[in-house]
N, C-alpha and C positions, 0 to 999 in steps of 0.2 A: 061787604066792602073787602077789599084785595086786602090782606095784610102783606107786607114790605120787608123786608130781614137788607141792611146794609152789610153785607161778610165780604173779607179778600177775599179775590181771584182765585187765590192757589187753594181755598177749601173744595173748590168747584172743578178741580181737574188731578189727574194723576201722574201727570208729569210734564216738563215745563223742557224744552231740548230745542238747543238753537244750532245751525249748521254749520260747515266746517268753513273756517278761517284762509281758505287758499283756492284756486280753478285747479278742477282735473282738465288730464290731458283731453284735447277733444275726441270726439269718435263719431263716424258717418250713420252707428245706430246704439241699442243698448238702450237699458236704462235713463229716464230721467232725471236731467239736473236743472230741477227748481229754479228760478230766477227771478227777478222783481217785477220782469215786466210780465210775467205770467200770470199775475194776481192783479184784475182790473179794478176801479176805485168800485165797479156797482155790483162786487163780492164775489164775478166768474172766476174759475180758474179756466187762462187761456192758453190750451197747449196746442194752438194753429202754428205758432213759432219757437222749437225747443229747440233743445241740445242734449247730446247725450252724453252718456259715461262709458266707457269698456265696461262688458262685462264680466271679465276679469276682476274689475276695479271697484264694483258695487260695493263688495264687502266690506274694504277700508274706509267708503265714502258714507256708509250709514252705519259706523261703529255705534255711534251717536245714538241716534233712530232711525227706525226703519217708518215714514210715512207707512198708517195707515187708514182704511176709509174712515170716514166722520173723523179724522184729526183737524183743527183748524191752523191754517197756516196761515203766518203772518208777515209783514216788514217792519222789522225793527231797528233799521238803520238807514239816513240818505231819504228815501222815499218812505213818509211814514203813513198808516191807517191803511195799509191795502190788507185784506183779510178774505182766504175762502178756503171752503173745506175738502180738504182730499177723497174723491170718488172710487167708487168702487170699480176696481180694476188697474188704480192706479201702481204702476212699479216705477220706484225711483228714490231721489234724496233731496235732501235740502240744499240750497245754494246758500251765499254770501247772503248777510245781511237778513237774511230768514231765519224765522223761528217756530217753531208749534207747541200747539200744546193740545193732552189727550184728555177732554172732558169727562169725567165722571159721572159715567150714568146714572149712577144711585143717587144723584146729589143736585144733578142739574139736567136740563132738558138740550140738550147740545144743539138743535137748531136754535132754541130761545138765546142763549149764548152768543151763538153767532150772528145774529141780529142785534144783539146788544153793541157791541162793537160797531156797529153804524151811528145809533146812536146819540144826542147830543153831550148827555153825564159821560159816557167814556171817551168819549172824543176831548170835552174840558179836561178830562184825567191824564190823557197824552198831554196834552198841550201845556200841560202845569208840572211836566215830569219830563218832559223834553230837554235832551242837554243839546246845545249848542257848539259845533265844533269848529276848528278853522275850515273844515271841506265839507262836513254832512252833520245833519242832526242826527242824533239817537235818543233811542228811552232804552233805559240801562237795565236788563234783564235780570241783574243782582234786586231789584228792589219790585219789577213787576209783581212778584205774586202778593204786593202788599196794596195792590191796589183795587179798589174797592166796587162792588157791583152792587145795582139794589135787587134783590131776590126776593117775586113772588112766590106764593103756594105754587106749588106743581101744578096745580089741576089749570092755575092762572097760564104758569107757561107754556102748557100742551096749547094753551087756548089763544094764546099768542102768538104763537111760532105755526100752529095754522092757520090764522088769520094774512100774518105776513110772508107766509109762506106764497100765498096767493099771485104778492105782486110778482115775488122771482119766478113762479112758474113762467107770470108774462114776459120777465125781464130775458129770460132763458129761450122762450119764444120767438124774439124780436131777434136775441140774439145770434140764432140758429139761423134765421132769413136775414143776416147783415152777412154772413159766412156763404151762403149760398150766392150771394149777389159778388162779392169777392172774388169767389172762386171762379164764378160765370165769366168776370173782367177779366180776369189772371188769366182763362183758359182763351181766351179772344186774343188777347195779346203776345201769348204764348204760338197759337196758331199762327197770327199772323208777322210775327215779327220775329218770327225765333225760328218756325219751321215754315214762312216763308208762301203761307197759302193762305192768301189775301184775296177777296174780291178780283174777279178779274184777274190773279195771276197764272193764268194761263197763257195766257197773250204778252207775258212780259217778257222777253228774254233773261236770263242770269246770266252774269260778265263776273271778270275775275276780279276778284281785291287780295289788299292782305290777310283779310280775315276769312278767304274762301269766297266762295259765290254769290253773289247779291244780288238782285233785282236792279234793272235797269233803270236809272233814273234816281235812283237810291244815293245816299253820299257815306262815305267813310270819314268822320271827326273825332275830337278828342272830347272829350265832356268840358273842358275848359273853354273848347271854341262855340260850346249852347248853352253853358251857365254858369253860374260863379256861384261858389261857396261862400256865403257871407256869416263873418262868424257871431253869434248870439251873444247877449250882454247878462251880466250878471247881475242875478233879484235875488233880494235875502230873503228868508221862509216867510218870514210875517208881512213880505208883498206880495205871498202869494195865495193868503187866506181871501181874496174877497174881487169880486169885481167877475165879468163874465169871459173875460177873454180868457183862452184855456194855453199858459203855460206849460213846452214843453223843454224836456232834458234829452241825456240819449238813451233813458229809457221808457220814454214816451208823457204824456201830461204827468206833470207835479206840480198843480195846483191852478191856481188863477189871479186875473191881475186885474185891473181897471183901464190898463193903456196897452195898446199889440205896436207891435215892433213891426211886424208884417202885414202887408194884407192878403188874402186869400183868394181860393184856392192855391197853397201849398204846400213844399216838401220839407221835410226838417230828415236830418243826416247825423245821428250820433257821431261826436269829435273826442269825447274821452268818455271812461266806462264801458259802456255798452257802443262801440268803436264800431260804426258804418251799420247801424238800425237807419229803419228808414219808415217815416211817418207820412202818412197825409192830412193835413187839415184844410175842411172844406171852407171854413171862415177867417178872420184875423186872429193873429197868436203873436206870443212874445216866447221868442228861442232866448234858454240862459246857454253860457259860455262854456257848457259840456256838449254842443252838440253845434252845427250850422243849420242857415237854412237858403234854399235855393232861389235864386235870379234867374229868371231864363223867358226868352219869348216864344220858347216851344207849346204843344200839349203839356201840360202838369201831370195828364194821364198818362200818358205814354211814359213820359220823366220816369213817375214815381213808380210803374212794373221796372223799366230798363232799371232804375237805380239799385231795385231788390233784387237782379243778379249782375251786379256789378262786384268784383274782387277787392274791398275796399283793406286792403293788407297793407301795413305800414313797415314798410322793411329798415325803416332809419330810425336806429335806435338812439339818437340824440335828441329824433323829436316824438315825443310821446303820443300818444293815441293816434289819429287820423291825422296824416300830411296830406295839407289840402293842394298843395303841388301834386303829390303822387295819385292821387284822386284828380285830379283836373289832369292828369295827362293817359287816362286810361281811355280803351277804343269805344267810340260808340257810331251804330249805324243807325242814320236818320235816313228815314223812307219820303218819297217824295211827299210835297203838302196837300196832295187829293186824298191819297190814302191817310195821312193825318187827320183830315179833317170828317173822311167818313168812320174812323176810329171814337175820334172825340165824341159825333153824335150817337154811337152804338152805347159808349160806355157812363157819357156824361147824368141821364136820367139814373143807373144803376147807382151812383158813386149820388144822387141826390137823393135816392130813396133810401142808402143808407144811413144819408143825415138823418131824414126824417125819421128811421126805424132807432138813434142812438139818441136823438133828443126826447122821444117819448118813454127809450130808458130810463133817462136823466129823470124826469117828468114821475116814473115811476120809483124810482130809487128813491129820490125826495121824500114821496109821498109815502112810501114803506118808514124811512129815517124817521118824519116828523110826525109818524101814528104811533109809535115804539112808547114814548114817554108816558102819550094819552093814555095808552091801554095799560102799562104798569101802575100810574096813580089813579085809575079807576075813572079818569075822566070821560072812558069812552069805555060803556060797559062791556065786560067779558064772560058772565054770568051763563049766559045764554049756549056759547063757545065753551065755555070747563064743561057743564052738564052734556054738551055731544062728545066732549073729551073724554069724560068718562063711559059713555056709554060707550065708545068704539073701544075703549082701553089704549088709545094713545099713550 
C-alpha cells in the first residue's frame, strides 16, 4: 500500500519567483516574454504566438529569475490554473501575472508535481485560497508555499508521472497536428489573399485601388461595412466553473458556462488586456466584457486570418483598450464570392479536424486529471509501475 505524507508546497521546491509588475518595451525579436495566453488549460506551453523583449533588456527583465528547463510556470492572477513546464532550450522571462517555481529534485519527482496541479485536491486548494478582486482574481503568493500536497513514496511518483506521462505524450501529438493544419490554412490564405495567387489568377486582371493592385472583381471596404464588433457581457468566476460552453476573455477561454451568448463558428477580438487577440471558435461561446465578438455574413474563415493581420492600435488615449470605431474603420479587401466560396471548401474540413484533434485532447486531459487521485490513494495499483521504475532507475 502507497504510504501518503501531506507536507506544504514550499518543502518540495527551491524557490518560489513571480514576474515583473510592468510591459517591456516591445521588440520585432529577442528573448521571450511569457504571457498568460502562452500556458494552455491542458498544460502546453504555446509559443506559436509570442512577444519579445530587446536584447539589451533581458537583463533587467529576469533580475528576478532566469526560466529555466523543468521550472514550472504558472498563473497567478486574472486567469487562474494554467500550469506548464519550461523546455529545454527555452530563453526568456516571466510576464505579468506569472509565476514559477524550481522543484527540488531531491524531494519531489517534478513531472509528479506537475501533474498534480491538474488535479482535483489542488485545484479545491486554489479555489479555497482565491481572493476575489474588483477586476481579476488571485491566489496570493505571500501564503502559496503553505499549501499543502499529498506526497507519495518516490518510487510511487516515478511510477506516476510515467503512467500519465502517457496521455501528454498523446496530448502533445494531437497537438503538433492541430499546428500543422493551422499553418496549412494560414499558408492558403496567406497565398491567396495577401500575395494574390488564387486559383485561376492568371486570367484575372489587377486594377488599381488605394491599397495598390487588386484582382479584378475584388471590392475595397472598411471592416465595419462586413461586420460589427458586438461587445461581450460580463460572468463572474463562479459562472464559469461549470456547464460546456467555453467562455472567452482577450486572452482566450477562461472557463465555462451553461448558456453562450453566440452561436458558432466564431470570431472573438480582445477589447481590454490582451488588446486585438483574435480567437476562433468552432461552436457556441459566451464572450465577457474584455474582449468582442464578431457579426458578419462573410466566411468566418477568411474573417478570422484577415483579422490576425489587422493593425488593431488604439491611438485615443481617452478610450482604453480597443476602439471599436477605429477598428471598424480599418481597410479590408474582400475578394469576389466564387473565390470565397472555393476558399471556404479547402479550409472548412482542416478547421473541423482541428476540432476533432482538440476535443480528444479535452477527452485526454480529463482522463490524465481523474486517474491522478486513483493512483496516489492506491485505488488503481502502481506496484507493478515503481518496480519498472526502479529497475530503469527513473
Amino acid at each position: 500500500m502507497t504510504v501518503i505524507r501531506r507536507v506544504p508546497i514550499e518543502t518540495l521546491y527551491l524557490g518560489l519567483y513571480d514576474g515583473p509588475h510592468a510591459t517591456p518595451r516591445p521588440s520585432d525579436d529577442g528573448p521571450i516574454f511569457l504571457g498568460i495566453g502562452n500556458l494552455t488549460e491542458d498544460g502546453q506551453l504555446d509559443l506559436s504566438d509570442i512577444r519579445h523583449i530587446a536584447e539589451e533588456d533581458f537583463a533587467a527583465w529576469t533580475k528576478r529569475v532566469t526560466p529555466q528547463p523543468g521550472d514550472i510556470v504558472f498563473t497567478y492572477e486574472a486567469t487562474l490554473n494554467r500550469y506548464a513546464r519550461i523546455p529545454d532550450g527555452f530563453r526568456g522571462c516571466l510576464g505579468r501575472r506569472l509565476a514559477l517555481i524550481r522543484p527540488d529534485l531531491q524531494k519531489v519527482n517534478p513531472l509528479f508535481l506537475f501533474y498534480y496541479f491538474f488535479g482535483e485536491d489542488w485545484r479545491r486548494t486554489i479555489s479555497k485560497n482565491t481572493l476575489s478582486g474588483a477586476t481579476v482574481d488571485r491566489i496570493p503568493l505571500t501564503t502559496f508555499p503553505t499549501f499543502e500536497v499529498d506526497l507519495p513514496c518516490r518510487s510511487a511518483q516515478d511510477a506516476i508521472a510515467s503512467i500519465l506521462s502517457v496521455y501528454d505524450d498523446l496530448i502533445e501529438n494531437n497537438t503538433r497536428r492541430i499546428k500543422i493544419l493551422e499553418e496549412m490554412a494560414r499558408m492558403i490564405y496567406r497565398e491567396w489573399f495577401v500575395n494574390f495567387r488564387f486559383p485561376g489568377h492568371e486570367k484575372v486582371k489587377m486594377v488599381e485601388s488605394e491599397n495598390g493592385l487588386i484582382p479584378h472583381g475584388w471590392s475595397e471596404k472598411r471592416l465595419g461595412d462586413v461586420l460589427q464588433l458586438e461587445y461581450g457581457k460580463a460572468l463572474k468566476s463562479e459562472d464559469r466553473e461549470g456547464g460546456a460552453v467555453p467562455v472567452f476573455g482577450s486572452s482566450g477561454v477562461v472557463g465555462f458556462h451553461a448558456e453562450s451568448l453566440a452561436d458558432g463558428p466564431g470570431i472573438i477580438v480582445g477589447r481590454k488586456g490582451n488588446v486585438g487577440s483574435v480567437f476562433f471558435c468552432p461552436s457556441k461561446f459566451w464572450v465577457i466584457d474584455t474582449a468582442y465578438y464578431v457579426r458578419t455574413s462573410l466566411s468566418q474563415y477568411f474573417l478570422f486570418f484577415n483579422l490576425l493581420t489587422q493593425n488593431f492600435l488604439n491611438n485615443d488615449a481617452a478610450v482604453p483598450g480597443l476602439n471599436r470605431n477605429q477598428a471598424h474603420s480599418l481597410p479590408i479587401i474582400v475578394p469576389d464570392a466564387t473565390t470565397m466560396e472555393r476558399f471556404d471548401q479547402l479550409v472548412a474540413p482542416m478547421f473541423r479536424q482541428q476540432t476533432v484533434l482538440r476535443e480528444l485532447n479535452a477527452i485526454l486531459t480529463k482522463t490524465r486529471d481523474l486517474l491522478l487521485p486513483k493512483l496516489i490513494s492506491g485505488e488503481v495499483n502502481v506496484e507493478h509501475f515503481e518496480s519498472e521504475a526502479v529497475a530503469q532507475n527513473v
